[in-house]
N, C-alpha and C positions, 0 to 999 in steps of 0.2 A: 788554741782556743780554750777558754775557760772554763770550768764545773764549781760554781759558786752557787751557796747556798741551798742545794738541794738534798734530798733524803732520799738516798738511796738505799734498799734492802743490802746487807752485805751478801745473798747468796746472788743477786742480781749481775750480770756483764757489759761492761762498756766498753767494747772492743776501739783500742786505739781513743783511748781517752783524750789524746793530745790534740785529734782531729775531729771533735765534736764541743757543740756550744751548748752548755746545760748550765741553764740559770733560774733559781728559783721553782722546781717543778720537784715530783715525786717516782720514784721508780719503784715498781712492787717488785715481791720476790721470784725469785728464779726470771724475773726478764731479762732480753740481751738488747742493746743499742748499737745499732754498727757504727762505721765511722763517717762523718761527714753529717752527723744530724745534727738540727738544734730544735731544744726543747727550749719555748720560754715559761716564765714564770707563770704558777697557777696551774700548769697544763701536769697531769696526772695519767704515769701508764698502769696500767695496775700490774698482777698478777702471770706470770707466763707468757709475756707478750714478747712479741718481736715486733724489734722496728727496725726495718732496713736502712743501709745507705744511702746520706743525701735526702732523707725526709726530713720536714718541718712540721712542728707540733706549735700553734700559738698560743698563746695565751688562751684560755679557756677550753682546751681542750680535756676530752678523758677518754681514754681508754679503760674501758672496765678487764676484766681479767681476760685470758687465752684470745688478743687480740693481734693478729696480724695486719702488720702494715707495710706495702712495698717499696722498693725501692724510688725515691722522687717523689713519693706523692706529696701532697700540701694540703694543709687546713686552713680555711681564709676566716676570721673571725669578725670581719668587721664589713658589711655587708654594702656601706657606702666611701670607702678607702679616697681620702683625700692628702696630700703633701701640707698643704696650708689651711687655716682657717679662715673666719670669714673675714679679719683683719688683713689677710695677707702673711699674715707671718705662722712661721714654721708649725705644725700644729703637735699636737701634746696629748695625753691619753686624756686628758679632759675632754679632748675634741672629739671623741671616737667614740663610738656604740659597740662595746665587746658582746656577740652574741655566742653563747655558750655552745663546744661540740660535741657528742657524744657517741660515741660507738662501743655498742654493747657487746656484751661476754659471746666469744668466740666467731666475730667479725671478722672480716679482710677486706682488705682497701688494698689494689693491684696498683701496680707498678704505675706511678707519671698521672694517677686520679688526683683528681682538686674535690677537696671537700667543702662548703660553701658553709657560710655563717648562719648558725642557727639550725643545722638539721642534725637527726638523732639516725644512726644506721644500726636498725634492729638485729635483734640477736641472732646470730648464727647467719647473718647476709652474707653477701660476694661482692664487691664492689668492681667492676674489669678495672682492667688495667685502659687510662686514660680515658678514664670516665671522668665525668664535671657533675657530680651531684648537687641539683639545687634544692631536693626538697627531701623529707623524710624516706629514708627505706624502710620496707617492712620486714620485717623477722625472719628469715631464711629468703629471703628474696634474693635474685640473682639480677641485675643493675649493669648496663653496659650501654654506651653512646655518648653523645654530648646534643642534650642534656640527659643524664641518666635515664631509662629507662626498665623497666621488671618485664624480664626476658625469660622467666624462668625460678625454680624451687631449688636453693641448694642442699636441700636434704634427698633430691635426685642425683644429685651427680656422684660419682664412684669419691671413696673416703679415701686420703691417705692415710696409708700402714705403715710408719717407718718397718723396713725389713729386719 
């Protein structure tokens, strides 16, 4: 799998480079990329971010700084996703409505979450693991079900300390 065209910080990690699809996007410094993600073009992690194995970043997305992202989750940018147009034939980024996704400085998105086109997940949220977010989180909000729901303040939950 290919790493064309992208800018990558040099202090930045792309664990198993050979097993990941990076085209066209932005990688800030000190982030790690495991193996088996793809970032497409456009799509921006910033700063100290992790992105697990097996996650997909599409086009329009951003990760602003100290953002975690789990393993499998998915960002869907296109809120009406069709195969063809209305000719019948194969469709093309002309045919599509790229709605932008944002998740702010020191977010998490859990493991096997679908992020939905067009929502912003506010700073310092929780998003569970296999949650389906359709609509905006709010700022330390804690997000879990299908469709997501605010279950709680993660500025209450116990902090990790690395030891």
């Amino acid at each position: 799998m290919p790493i064309v065209d992208c800018r990558i910080d040099p202090s930045a990690r792309v664990h198993q480079p050979e097993l990941v699809n990076l085209y066209g996007c932005t990688i800030g410094a000190h982030s790690r990329v495991g193996p088996f993600v793809e970032i497409q073009k456009n799509a921006t992690v910033g700063s100290l971010c992790k992105v697990s194995s097996h996650a997909f970043l599409c086009e329009g997305v951003t990760l602003e700084d100290e953002v975690f992202v789990g393993h499998g989750a998915v960002f869907v940018n296109d809120r009406y996703p069709r195969a063809t147009n209305e000719a019948g034939e194969l469709g093309t980024e002309v045919d599509w409505t790229l709605e932008p996704i944002r998740v702010c400085r020191r977010a998490s998105i859990g493991s096997n979450a679908t992020i939905l086109a067009g929502v912003t997940v506010g700073e310092g949220a929780l998003v569970g693991a296999g949650a389906v977010v359709t609509r905006d989180v709010p700022a330390h909000a804690v997000v879990v079900g299908v469709p997501a729901r605010v279950v709680g303040d993660a500025r209450e939950l116990p902090q990790h300390r690395p030891g």
